[in-house]
C-alpha positions in Angstrom: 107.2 97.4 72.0 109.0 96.1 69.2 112.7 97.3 67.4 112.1 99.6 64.8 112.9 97.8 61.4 116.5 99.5 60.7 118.1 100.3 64.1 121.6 101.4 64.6 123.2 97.8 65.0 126.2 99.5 65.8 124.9 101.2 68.9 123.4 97.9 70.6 122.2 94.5 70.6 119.1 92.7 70.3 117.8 92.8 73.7 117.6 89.8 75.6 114.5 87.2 74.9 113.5 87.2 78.7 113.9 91.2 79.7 110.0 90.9 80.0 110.9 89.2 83.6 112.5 92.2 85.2 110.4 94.4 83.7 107.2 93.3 84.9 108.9 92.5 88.4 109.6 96.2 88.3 105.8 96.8 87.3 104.7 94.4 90.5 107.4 96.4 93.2 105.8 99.4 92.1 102.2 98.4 91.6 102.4 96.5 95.5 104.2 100.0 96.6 101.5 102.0 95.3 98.7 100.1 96.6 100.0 99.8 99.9 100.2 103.8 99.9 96.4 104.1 98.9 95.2 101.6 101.7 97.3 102.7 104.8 95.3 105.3 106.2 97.8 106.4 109.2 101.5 105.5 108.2 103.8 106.3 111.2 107.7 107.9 109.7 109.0 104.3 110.6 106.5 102.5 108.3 106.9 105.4 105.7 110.9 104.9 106.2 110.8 101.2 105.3 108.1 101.0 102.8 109.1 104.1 100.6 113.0 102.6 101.0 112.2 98.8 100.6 110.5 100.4 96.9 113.0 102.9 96.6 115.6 99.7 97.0 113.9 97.0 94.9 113.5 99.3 92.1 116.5 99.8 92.2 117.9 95.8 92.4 115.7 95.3 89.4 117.0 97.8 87.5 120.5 96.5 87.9 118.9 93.1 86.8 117.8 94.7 83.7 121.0 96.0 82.6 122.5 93.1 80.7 118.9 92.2 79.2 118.0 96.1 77.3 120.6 95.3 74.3 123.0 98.3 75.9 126.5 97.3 74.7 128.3 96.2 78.3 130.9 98.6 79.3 129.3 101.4 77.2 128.6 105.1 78.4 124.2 104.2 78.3 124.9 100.9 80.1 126.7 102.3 82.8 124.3 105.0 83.5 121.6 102.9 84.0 123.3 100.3 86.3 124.4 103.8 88.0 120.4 105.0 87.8 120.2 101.4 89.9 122.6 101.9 92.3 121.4 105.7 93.1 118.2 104.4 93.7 119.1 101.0 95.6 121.8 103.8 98.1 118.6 105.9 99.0 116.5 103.3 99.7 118.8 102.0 101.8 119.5 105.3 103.8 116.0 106.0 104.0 114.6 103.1 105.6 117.2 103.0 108.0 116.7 107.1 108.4 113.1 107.4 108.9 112.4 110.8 108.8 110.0 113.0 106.7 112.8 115.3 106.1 115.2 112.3 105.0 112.3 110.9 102.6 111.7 114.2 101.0 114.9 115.2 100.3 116.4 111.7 99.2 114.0 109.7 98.3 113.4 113.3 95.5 117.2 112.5 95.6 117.2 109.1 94.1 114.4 109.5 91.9 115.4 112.6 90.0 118.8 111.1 89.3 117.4 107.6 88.2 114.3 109.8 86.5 116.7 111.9 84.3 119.2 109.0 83.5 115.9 107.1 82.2 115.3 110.4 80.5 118.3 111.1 78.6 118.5 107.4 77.5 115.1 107.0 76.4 115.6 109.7 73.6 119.5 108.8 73.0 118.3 105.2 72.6 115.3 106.4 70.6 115.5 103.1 67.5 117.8 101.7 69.1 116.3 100.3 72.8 113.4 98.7 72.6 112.8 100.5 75.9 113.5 103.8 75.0 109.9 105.0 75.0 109.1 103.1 77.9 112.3 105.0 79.7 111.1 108.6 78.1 107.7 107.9 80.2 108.8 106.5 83.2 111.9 108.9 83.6 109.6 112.0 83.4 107.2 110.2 85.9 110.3 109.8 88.5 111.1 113.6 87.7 107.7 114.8 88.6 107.8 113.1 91.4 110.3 114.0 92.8 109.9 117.6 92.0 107.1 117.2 94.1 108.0 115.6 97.2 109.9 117.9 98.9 107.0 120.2 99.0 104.9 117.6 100.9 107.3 117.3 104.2 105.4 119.2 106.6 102.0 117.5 106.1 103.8 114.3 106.8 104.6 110.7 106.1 100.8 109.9 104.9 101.0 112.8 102.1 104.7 112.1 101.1 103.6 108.0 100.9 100.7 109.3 98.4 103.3 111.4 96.0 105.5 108.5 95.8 102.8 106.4 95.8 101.2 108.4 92.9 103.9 108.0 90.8 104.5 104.2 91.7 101.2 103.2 90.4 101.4 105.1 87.4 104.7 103.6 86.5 103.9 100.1 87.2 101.1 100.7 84.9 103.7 101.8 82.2 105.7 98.9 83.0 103.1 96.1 83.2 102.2 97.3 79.6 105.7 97.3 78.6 106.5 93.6 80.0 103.5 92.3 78.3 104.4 93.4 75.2 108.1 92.1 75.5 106.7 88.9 77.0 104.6 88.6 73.9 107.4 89.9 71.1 109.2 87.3 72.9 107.0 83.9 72.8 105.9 85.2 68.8 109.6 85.5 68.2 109.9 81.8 69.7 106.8 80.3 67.6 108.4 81.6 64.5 111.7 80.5 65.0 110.4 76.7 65.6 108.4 77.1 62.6 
């Protein structure tokens, strides 16, 4: 996606030629994550602890990567919530591969993804013309709601069925993502032909 032709320059900067990298490393942890939950038939609440929190914590580690790169002003309110939306989601991953439990997974990996889902939220449509993300964090925040809306409801029928709801929402996010990271890879390498030109 490209910057809409008269953004609020005030509000942030250009984002960074190379914020195609983390975003399609995002895309690829979540893709991996998501086909890993359609092809593992039995899943025992260790293996669900550390893949859902190795995911969970990678997502997160990216998303701190990507802070600098999304034109949010350092120091400012937006920027700080989504190195925070990082962090949340890096802190749960954390605790729950080192906690496996279903009970631990519904509740907080729900936990991590509402939080980061409704910080993408709220600065997708506060950053709308200004981010060149801001669509991209309208669609991926209300995929991380949904999902976790939904996973506590799956913690009696076990790690295999709360590995498919996260899963769910993985692949459908790395879709969004690949899709954005292409496009910013090729805004990117046009931007570069023209300026040698």
């Amino acid at each position: 996606m490209t910057l809409p032709a008269t953004p609020d320059a005030s509000a942030a900067l250009p984002a960074a030629a190379d914020l195609w990298k983390p975003v399609l490393v995002r895309a690829a942890v979540a893709l991996v994550f998501g086909a890993l939950t359609v092809f593992w038939a039995s899943p025992s609440q260790e293996g669900m602890g550390w893949a859902g929190g190795t995911y969970l914590l990678a997502t997160g580690v990216v998303l701190l990567w990507s802070v600098k790169g999304t034109g949010l002003r350092a120091g400012s309110a937006p920027s700080k919530l989504l190195a925070a939306a990082g962090a949340v989601l890096a802190g749960t991953g954390a605790a729950v591969a080192l906690i496996p439990s279903n009970l631990v997974f519904g509740v907080l990996a729900a936990l991590g993804l509402g939080l980061a889902g409704a910080a993408e939220l709220y600065l997708g449509i506060t950053q709308r013309g200004r981010s060149v993300l801001a669509r991209d964090w309208v669609a991926s925040g209300a995929v991380a709601l949904g999902t976790a809306g939904l996973l506590p409801f799956f913690i009696d029928l076990g790690p295999h069925a709360l590995l498919g709801v996260a899963g769910g929402g993985a692949i459908i996010s790395g879709v969004l993502w690949t899709l954005a990271g292409l496009s910013l890879r090729h805004d990117a390498r046009a931007d570069s032909a023209e300026a040698v030109n």
